[in-house]
CHARMM internal coordinates of N, CA and C (Angstrom, degrees):
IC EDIT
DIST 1 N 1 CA 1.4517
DIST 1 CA 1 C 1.5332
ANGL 1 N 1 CA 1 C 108.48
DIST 1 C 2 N 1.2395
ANGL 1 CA 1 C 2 N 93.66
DIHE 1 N 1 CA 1 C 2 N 146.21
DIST 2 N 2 CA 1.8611
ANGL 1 C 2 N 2 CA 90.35
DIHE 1 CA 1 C 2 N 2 CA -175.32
DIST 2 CA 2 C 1.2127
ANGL 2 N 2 CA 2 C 130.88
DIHE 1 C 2 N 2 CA 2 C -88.26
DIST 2 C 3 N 1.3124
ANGL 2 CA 2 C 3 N 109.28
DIHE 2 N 2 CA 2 C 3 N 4.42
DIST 3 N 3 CA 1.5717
ANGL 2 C 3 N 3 CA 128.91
DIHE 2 CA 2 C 3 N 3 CA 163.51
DIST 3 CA 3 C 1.2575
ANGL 3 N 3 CA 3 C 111.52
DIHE 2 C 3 N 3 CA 3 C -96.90
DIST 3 C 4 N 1.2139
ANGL 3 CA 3 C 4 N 140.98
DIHE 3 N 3 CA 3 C 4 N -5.25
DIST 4 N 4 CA 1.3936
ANGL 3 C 4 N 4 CA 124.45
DIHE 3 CA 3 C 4 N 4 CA 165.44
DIST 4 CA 4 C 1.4790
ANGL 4 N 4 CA 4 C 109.75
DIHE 3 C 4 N 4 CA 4 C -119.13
DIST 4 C 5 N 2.1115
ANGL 4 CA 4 C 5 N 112.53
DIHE 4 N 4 CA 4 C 5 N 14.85
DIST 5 N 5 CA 1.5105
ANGL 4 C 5 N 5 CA 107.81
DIHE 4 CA 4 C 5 N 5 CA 159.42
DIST 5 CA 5 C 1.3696
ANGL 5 N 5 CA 5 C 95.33
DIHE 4 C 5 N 5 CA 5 C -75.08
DIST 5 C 6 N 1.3225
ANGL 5 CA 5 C 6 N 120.75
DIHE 5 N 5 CA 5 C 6 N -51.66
DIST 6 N 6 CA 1.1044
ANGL 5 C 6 N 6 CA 136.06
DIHE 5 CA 5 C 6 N 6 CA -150.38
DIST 6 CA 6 C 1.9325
ANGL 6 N 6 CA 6 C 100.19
DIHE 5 C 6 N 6 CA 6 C -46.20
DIST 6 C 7 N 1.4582
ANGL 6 CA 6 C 7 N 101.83
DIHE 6 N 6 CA 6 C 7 N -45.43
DIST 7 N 7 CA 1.2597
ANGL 6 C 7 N 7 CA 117.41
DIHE 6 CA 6 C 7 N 7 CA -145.41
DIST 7 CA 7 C 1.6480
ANGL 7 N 7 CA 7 C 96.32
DIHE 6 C 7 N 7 CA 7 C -87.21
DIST 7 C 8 N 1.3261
ANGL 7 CA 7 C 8 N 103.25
DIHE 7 N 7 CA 7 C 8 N -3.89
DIST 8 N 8 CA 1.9777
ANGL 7 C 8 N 8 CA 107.90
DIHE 7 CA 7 C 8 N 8 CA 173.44
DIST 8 CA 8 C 1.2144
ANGL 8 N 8 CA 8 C 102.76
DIHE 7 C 8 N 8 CA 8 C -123.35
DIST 8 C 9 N 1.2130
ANGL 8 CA 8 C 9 N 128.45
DIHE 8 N 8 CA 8 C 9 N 3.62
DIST 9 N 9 CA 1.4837
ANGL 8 C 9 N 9 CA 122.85
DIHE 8 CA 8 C 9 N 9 CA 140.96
DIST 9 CA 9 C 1.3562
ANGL 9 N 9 CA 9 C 116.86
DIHE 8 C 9 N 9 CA 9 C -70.79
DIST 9 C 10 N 1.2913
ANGL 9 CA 9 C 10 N 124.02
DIHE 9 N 9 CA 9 C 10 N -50.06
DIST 10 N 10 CA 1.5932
ANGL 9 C 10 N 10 CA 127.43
DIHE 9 CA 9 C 10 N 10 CA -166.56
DIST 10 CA 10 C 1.3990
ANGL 10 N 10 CA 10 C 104.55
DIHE 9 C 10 N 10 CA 10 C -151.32
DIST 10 C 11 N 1.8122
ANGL 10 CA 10 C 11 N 99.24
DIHE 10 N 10 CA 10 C 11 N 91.27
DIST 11 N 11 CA 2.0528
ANGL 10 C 11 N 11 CA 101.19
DIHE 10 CA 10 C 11 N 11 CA 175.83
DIST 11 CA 11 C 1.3554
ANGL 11 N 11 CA 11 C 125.38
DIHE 10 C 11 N 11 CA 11 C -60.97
DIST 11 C 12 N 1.8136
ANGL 11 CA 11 C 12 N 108.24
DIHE 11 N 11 CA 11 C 12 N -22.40
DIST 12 N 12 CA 1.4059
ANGL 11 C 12 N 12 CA 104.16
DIHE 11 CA 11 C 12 N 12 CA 174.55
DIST 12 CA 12 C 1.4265
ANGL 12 N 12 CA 12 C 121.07
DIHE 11 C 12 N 12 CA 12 C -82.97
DIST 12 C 13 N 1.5759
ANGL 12 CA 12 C 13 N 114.09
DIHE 12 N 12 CA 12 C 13 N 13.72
DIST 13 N 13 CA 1.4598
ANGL 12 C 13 N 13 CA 116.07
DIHE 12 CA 12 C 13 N 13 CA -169.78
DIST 13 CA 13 C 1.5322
ANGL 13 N 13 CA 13 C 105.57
DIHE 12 C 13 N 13 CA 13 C -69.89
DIST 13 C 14 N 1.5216
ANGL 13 CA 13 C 14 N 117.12
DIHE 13 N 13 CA 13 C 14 N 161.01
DIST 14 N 14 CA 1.6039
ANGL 13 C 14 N 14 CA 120.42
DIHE 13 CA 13 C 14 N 14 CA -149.82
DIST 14 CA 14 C 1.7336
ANGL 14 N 14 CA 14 C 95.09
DIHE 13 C 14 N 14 CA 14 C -114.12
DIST 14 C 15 N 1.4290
ANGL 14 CA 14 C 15 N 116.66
DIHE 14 N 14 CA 14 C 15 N 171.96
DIST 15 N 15 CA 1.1978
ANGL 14 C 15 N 15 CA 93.24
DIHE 14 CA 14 C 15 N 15 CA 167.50
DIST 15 CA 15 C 1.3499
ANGL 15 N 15 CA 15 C 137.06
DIHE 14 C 15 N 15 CA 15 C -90.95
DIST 15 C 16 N 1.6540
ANGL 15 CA 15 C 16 N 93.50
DIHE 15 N 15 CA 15 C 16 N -9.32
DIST 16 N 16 CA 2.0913
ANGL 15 C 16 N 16 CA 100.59
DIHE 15 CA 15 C 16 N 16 CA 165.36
DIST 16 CA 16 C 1.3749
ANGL 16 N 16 CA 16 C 109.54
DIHE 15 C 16 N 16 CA 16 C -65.56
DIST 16 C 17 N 1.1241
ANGL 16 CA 16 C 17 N 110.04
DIHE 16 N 16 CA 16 C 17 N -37.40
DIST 17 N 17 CA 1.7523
ANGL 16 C 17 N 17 CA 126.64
DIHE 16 CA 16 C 17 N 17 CA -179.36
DIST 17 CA 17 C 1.6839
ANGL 17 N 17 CA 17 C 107.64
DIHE 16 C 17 N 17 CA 17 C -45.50
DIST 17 C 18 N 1.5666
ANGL 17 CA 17 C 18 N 108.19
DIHE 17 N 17 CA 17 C 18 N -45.22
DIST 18 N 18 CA 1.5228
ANGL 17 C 18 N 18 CA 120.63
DIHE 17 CA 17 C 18 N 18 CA 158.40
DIST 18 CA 18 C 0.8861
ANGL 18 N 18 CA 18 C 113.65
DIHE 17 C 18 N 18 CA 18 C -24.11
DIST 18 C 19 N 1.5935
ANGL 18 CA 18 C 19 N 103.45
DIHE 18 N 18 CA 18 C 19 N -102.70
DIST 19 N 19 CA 1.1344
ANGL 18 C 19 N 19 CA 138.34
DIHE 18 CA 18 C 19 N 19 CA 177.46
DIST 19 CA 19 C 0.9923
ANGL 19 N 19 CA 19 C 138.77
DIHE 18 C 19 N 19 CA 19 C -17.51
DIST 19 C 20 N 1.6920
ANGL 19 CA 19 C 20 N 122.16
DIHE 19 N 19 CA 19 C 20 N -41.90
DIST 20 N 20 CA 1.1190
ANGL 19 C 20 N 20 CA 149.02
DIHE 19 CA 19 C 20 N 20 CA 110.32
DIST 20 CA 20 C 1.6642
ANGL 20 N 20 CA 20 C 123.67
DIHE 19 C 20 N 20 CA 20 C 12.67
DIST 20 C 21 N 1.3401
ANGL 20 CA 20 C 21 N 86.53
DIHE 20 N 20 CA 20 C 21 N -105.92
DIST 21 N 21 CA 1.2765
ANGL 20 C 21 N 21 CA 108.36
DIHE 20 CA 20 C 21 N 21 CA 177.34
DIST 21 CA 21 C 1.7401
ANGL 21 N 21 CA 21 C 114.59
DIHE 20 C 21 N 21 CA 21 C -62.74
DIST 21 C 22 N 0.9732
ANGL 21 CA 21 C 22 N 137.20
DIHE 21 N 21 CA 21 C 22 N -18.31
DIST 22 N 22 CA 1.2424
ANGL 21 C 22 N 22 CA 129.41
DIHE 21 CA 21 C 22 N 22 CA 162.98
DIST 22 CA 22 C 1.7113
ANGL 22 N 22 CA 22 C 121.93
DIHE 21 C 22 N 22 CA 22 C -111.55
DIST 22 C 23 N 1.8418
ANGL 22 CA 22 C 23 N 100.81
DIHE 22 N 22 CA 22 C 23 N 34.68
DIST 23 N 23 CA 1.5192
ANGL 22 C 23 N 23 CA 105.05
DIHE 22 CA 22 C 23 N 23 CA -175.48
DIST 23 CA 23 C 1.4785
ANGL 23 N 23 CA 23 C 127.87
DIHE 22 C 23 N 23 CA 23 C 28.98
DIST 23 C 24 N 1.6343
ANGL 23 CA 23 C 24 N 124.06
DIHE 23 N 23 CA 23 C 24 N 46.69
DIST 24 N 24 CA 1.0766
ANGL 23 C 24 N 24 CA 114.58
DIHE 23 CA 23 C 24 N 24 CA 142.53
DIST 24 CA 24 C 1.4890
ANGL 24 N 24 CA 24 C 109.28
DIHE 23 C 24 N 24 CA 24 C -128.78
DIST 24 C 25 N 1.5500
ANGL 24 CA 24 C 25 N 110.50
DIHE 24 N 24 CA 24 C 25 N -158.24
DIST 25 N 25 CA 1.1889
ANGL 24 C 25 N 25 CA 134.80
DIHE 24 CA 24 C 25 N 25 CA -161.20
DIST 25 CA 25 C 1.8108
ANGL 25 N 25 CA 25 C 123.55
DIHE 24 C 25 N 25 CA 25 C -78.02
DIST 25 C 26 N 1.0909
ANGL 25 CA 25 C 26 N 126.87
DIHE 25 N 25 CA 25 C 26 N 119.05
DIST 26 N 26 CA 1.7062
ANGL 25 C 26 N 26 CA 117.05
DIHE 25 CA 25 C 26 N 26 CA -160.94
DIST 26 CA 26 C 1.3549
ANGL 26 N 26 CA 26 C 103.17
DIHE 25 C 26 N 26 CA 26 C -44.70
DIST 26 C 27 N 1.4998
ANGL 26 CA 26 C 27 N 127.25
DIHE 26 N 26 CA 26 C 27 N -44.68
DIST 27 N 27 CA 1.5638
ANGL 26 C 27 N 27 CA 143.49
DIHE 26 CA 26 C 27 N 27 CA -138.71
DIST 27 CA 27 C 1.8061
ANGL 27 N 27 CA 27 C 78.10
DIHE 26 C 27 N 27 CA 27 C -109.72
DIST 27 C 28 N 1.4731
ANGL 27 CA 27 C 28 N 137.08
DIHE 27 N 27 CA 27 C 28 N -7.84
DIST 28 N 28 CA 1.8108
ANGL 27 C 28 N 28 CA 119.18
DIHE 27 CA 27 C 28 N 28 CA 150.05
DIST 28 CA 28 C 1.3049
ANGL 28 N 28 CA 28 C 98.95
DIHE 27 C 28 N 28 CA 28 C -67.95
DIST 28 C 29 N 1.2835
ANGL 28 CA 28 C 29 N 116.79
DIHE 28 N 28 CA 28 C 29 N -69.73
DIST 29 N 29 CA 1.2271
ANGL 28 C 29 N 29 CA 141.46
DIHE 28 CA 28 C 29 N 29 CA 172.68
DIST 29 CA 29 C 1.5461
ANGL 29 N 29 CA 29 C 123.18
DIHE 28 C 29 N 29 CA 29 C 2.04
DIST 29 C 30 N 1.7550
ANGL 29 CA 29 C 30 N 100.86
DIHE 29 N 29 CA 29 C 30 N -72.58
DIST 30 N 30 CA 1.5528
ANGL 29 C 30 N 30 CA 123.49
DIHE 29 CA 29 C 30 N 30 CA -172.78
DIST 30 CA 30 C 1.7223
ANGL 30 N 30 CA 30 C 91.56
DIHE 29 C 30 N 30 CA 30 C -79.41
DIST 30 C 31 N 1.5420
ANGL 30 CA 30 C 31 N 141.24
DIHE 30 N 30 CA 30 C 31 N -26.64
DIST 31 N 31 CA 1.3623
ANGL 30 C 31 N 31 CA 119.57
DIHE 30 CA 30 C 31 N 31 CA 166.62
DIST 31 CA 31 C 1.1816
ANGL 31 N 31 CA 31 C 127.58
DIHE 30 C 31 N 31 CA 31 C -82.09
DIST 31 C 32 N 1.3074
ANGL 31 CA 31 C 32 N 126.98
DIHE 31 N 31 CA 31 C 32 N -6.67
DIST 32 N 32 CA 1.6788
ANGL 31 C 32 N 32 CA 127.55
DIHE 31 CA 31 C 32 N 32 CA -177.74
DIST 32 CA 32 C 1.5818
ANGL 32 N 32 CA 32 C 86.51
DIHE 31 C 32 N 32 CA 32 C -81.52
DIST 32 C 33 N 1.6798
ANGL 32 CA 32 C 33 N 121.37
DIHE 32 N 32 CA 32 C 33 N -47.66
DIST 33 N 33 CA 1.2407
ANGL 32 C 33 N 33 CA 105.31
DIHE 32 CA 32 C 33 N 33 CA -170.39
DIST 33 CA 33 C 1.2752
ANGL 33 N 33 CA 33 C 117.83
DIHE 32 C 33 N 33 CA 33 C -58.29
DIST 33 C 34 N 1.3301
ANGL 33 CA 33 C 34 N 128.12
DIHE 33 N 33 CA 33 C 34 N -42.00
DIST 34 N 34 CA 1.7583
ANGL 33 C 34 N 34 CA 120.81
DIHE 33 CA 33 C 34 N 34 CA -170.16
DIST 34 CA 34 C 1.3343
ANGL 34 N 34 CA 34 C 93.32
DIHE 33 C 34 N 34 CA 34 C -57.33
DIST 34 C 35 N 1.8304
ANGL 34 CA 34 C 35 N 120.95
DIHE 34 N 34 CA 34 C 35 N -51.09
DIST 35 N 35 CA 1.4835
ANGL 34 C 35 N 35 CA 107.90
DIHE 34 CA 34 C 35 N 35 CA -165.94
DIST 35 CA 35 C 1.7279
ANGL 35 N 35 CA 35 C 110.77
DIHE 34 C 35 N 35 CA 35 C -41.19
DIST 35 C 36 N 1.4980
ANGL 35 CA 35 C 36 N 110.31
DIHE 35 N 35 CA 35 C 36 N -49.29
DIST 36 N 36 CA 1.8130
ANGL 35 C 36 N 36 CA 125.19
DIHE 35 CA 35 C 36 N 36 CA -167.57
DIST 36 CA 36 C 1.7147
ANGL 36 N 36 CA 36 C 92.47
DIHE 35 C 36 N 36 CA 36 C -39.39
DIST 36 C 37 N 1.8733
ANGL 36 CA 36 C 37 N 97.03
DIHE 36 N 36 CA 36 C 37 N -55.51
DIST 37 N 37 CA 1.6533
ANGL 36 C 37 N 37 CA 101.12
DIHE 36 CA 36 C 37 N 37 CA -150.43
DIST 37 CA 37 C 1.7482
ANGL 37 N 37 CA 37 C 93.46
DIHE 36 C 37 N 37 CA 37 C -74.86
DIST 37 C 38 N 0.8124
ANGL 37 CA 37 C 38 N 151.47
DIHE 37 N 37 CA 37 C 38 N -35.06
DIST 38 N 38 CA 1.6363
ANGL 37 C 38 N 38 CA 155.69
DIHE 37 CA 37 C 38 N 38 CA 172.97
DIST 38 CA 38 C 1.7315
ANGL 38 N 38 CA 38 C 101.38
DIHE 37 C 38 N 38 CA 38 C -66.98
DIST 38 C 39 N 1.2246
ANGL 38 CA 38 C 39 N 134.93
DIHE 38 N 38 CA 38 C 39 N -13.52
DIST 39 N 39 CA 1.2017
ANGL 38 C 39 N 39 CA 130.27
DIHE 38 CA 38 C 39 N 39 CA 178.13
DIST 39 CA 39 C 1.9610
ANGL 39 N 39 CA 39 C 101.92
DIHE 38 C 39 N 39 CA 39 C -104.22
DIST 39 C 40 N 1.6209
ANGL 39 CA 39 C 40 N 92.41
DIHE 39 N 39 CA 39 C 40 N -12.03
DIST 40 N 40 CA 1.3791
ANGL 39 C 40 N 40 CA 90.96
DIHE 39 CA 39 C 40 N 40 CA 168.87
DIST 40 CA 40 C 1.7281
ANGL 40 N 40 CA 40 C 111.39
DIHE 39 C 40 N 40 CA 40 C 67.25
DIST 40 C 41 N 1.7195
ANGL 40 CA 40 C 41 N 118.73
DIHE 40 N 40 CA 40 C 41 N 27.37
DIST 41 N 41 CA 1.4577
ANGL 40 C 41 N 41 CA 127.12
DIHE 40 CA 40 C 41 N 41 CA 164.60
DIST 41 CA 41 C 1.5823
ANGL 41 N 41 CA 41 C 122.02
DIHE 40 C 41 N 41 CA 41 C -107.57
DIST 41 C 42 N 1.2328
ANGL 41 CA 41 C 42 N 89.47
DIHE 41 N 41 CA 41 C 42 N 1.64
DIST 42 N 42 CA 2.0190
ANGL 41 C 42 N 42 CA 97.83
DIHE 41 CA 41 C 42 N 42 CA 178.85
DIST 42 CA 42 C 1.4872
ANGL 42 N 42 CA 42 C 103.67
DIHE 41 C 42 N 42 CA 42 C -154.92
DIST 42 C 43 N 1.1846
ANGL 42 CA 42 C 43 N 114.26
DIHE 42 N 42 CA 42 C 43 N 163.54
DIST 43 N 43 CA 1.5129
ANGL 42 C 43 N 43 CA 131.03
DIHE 42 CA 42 C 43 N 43 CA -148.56
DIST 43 CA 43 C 1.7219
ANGL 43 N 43 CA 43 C 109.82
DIHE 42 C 43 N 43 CA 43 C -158.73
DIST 43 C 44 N 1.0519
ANGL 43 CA 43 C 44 N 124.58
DIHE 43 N 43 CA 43 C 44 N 136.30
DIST 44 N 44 CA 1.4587
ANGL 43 C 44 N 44 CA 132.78
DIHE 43 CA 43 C 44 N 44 CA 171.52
DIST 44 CA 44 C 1.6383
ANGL 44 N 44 CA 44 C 128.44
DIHE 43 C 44 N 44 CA 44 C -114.23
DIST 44 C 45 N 1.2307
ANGL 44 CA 44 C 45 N 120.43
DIHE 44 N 44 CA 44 C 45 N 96.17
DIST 45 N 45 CA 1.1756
ANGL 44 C 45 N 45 CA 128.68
DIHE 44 CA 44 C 45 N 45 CA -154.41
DIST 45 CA 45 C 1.6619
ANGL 45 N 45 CA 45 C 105.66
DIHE 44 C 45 N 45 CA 45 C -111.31
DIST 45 C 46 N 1.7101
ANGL 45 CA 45 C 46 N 106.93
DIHE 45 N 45 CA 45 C 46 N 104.27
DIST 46 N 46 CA 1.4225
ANGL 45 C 46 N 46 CA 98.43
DIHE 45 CA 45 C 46 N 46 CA 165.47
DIST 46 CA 46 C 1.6532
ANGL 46 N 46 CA 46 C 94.14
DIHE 45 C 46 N 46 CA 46 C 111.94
DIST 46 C 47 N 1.1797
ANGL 46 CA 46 C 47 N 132.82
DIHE 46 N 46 CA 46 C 47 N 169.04
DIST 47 N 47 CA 1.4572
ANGL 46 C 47 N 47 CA 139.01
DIHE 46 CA 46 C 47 N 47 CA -168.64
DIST 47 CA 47 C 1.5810
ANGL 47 N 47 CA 47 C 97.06
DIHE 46 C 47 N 47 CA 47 C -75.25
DIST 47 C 48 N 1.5425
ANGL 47 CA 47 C 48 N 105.03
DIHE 47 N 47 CA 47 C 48 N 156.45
DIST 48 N 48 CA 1.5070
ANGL 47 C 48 N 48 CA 109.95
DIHE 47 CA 47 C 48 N 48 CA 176.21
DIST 48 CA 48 C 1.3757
ANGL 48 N 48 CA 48 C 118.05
DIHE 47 C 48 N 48 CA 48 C -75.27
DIST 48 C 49 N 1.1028
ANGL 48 CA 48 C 49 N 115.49
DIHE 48 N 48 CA 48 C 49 N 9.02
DIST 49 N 49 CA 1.7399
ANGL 48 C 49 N 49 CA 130.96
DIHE 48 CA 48 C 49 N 49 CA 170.70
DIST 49 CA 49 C 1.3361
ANGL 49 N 49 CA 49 C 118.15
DIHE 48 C 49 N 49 CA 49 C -89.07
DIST 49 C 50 N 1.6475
ANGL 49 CA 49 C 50 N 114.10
DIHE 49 N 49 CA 49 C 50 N -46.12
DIST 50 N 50 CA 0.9521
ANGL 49 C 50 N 50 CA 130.22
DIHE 49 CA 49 C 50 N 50 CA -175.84
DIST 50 CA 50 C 1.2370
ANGL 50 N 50 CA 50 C 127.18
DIHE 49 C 50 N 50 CA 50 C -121.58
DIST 50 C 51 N 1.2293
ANGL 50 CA 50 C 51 N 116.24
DIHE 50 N 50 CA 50 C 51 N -23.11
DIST 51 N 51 CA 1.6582
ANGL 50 C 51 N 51 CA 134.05
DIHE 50 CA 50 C 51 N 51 CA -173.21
DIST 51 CA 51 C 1.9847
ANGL 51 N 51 CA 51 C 96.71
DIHE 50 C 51 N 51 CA 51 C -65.63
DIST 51 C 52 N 1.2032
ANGL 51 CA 51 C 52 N 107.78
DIHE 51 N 51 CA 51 C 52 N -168.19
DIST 52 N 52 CA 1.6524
ANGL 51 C 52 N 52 CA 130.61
DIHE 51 CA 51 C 52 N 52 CA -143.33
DIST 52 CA 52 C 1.6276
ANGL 52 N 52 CA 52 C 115.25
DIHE 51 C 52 N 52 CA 52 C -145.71
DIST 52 C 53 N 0.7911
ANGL 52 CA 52 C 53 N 117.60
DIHE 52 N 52 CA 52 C 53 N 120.32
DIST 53 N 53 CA 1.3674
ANGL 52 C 53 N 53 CA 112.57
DIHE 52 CA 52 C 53 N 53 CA 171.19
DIST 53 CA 53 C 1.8950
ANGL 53 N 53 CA 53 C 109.79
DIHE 52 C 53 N 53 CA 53 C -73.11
DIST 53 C 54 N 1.1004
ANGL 53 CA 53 C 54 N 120.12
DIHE 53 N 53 CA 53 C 54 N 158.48
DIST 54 N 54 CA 1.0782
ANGL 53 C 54 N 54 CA 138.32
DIHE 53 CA 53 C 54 N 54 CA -178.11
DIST 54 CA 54 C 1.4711
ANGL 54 N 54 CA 54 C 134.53
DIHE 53 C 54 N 54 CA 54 C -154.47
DIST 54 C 55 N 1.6982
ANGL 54 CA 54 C 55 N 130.26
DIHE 54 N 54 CA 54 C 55 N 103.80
DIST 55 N 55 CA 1.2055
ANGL 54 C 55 N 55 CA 127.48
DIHE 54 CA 54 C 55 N 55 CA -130.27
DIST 55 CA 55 C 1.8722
ANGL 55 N 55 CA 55 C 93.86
DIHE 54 C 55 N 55 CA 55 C -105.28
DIST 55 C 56 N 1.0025
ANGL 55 CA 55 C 56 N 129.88
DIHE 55 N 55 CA 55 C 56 N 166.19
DIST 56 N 56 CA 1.9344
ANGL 55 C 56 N 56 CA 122.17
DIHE 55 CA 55 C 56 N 56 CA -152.55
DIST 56 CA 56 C 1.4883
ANGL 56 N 56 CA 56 C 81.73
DIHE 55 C 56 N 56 CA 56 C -132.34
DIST 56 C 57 N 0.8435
ANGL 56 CA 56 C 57 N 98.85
DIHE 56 N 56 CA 56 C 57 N -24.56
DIST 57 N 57 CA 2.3535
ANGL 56 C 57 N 57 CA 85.77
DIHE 56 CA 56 C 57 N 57 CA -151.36
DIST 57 CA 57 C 1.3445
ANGL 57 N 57 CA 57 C 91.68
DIHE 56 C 57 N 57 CA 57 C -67.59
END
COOR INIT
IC SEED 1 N 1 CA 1 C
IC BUILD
């Protein structure tokens, strides 16, 4: 999935930073992630300013 290459290329990447970079929408964006974090394959560690992505599988 191309949000969690993205997200083991660069853990501090943001989610406009996403969005961005993979031409869609923040609010596509912010729902694939709950699906990731409810599927229990990605993780958010630390404030959304500063915190890290972190990949589970």
């Amino acid at each position: 999935m191309a949000i969690v290459d993205r997200m083991r290329q660069d853990p501090e990447i943001t989610i406009p930073e996403l969005a961005e970079r993979l031409g869609r929408s923040v609010s596509a964006i912010e729902k694939q992630i709950r699906q990731l974090k409810d599927e229990k394959l990605i993780n958010r560690v630390g404030s959304a300013k500063g915190g890290h992505w972190t990949i589970l599988e």
